[in-house]
C-alpha positions in Angstrom: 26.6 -55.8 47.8 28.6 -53.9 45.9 32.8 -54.5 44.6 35.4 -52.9 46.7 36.4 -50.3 44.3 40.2 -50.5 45.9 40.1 -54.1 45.0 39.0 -53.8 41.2 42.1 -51.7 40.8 44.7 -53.9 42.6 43.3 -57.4 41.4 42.2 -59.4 38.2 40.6 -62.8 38.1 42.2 -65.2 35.9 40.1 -67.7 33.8 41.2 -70.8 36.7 40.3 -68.9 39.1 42.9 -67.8 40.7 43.9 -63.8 41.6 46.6 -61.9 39.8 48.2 -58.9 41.4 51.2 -56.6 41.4 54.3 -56.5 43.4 54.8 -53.8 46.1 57.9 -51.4 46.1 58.2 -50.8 42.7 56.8 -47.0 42.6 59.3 -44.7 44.0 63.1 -44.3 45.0 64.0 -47.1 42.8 67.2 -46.0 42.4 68.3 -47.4 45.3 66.8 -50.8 44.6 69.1 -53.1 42.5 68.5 -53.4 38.1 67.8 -57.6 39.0 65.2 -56.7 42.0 63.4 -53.6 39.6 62.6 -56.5 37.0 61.3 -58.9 39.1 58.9 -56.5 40.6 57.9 -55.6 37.5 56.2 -58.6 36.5 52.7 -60.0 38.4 52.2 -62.2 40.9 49.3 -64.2 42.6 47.4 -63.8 45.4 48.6 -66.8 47.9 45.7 -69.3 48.7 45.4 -67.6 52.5 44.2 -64.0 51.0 42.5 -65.6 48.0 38.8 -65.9 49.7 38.7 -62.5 51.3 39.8 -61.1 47.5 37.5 -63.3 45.7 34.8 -61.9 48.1 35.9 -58.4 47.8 36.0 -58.7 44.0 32.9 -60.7 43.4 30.8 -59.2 46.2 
C-alpha cells in the first residue's frame, strides 16, 4: 500500500497522534475577506475525530 501523495501534502501527524492541517480559504481574493478572519486562517487546525481514521489510513497506508 502505498501513502496518498495528496494527503502527505495536506496533513502532518503530531507526536499524540492526532492530525494537523490547514484552514481552507486563505489562497486567493483575500481582499475581500476581513484582516481578523485572514489571521485566523492562517494558523493550523486539526483534523476532527470523524475524518481522523480515513487520514490516518491515507497517511499511514
Amino acid at each position: 500500500m502505498k501513502t496518498v501523495s495528496g494527503a502527505k501534502k495536506r496533513f502532518k501527524l503530531t507526536g499524540s497522534g492526532r492530525v494537523k492541517r490547514a484552514h481552507a480559504y486563505h489562497n486567493h481574493i483575500l481582499e475581500h475577506k476581513s484582516a481578523k478572519r485572514g489571521r485566523r486562517l492562517r494558523k493550523t487546525g486539526m483534523v476532527a475525530d470523524c475524518n481522523l481514521r480515513q487520514v490516518k489510513r491515507m497517511l499511514l497506508a
